[in-house]
N, C-alpha and C positions, 0 to 999 in steps of 0.2 A: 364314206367319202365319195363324192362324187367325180365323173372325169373329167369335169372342168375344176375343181379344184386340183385332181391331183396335175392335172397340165399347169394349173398356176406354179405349185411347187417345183416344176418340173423349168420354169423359167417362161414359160410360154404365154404373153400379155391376150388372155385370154376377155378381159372386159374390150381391149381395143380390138377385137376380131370380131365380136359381136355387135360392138357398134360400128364397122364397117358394112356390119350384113343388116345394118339397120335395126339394132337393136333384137333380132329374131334367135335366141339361144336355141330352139331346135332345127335352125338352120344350119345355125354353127355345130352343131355336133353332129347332124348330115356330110357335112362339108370334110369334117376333120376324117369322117371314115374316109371318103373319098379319095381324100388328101394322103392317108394308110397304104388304098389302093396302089394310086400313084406314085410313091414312098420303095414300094416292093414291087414294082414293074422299070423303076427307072435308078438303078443304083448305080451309083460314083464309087468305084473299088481305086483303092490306094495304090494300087499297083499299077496304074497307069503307063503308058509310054510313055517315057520323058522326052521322046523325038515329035510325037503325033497325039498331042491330045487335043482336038478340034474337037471330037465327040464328045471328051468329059466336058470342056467349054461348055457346051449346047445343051448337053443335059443336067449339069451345077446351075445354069442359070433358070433352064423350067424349073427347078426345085427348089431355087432361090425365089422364083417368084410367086410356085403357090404358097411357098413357108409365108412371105409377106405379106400375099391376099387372105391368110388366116392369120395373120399376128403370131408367126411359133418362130420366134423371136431368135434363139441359139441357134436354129437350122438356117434361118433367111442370113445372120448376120456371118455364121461361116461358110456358108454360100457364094454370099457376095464378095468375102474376101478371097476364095477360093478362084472366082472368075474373074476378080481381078489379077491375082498373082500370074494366071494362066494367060490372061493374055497381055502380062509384061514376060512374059518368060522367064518365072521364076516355079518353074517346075516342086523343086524339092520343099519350098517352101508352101504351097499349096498341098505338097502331101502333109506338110506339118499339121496341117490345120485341119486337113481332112479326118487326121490321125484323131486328133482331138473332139473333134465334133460326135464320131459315131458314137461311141460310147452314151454319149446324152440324147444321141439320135435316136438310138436304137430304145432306153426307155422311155423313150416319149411316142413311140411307137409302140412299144409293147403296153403303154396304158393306153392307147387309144383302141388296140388288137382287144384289149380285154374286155372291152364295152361294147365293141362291133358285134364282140362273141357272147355277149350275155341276152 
């Protein structure tokens, strides 16, 4: 199996990413390492301040938006919900959601890790 199939499985509207990059599949799987990179340099940990979270703001919404500019569908849409709860100030329920997402996050990353590394 390949790692765009297994990102299909994984929920991630892998035909709509490709044909944002114009149709180019070894762009998109250029991209999706990159997007790895970025993934492990910029993390949203649960444990936030629930007085001061301006910073997870700013960095849920980069992460929101390259999950979108690559179609990885489960990341951008608990993202987006993540930066919205945040900036209605609904703290605890953004951790809900946070809660929920990594678990898909983190496989969707560890099959993208495994390709980087092959």
């Amino acid at each position: 199996m390949s790692m765009l199939e297994e990102l299909k499985e994984l929920g991630v509207d892998v035909d709509g990413g490709i044909k944002r990059l114009s149709g180019k599949e070894s762009l998109y799987e250029r991209m999706m390492f990159k997007f790895l990179d970025m993934m492990k340099k910029s993390v949203v940990s649960p444990d936030f301040d629930n007085d001061n979270y301006m910073e997870v703001i700013e960095v849920a919404h980069a992460l929101k938006g390259a999950a979108g500019n690559l179609s990885v569908t489960p990341i951008y849409e608990a993202y987006g919900k993540i930066v919205d709860l945040l900036r209605t100030q609904k703290p605890e329920e953004a951790r809900k959601v946070l809660t929920e997402v990594l678990p898909i996050q983190e496989k969707i990353l560890d099959c993208i890790a495994k390709y980087a590394n092959a």
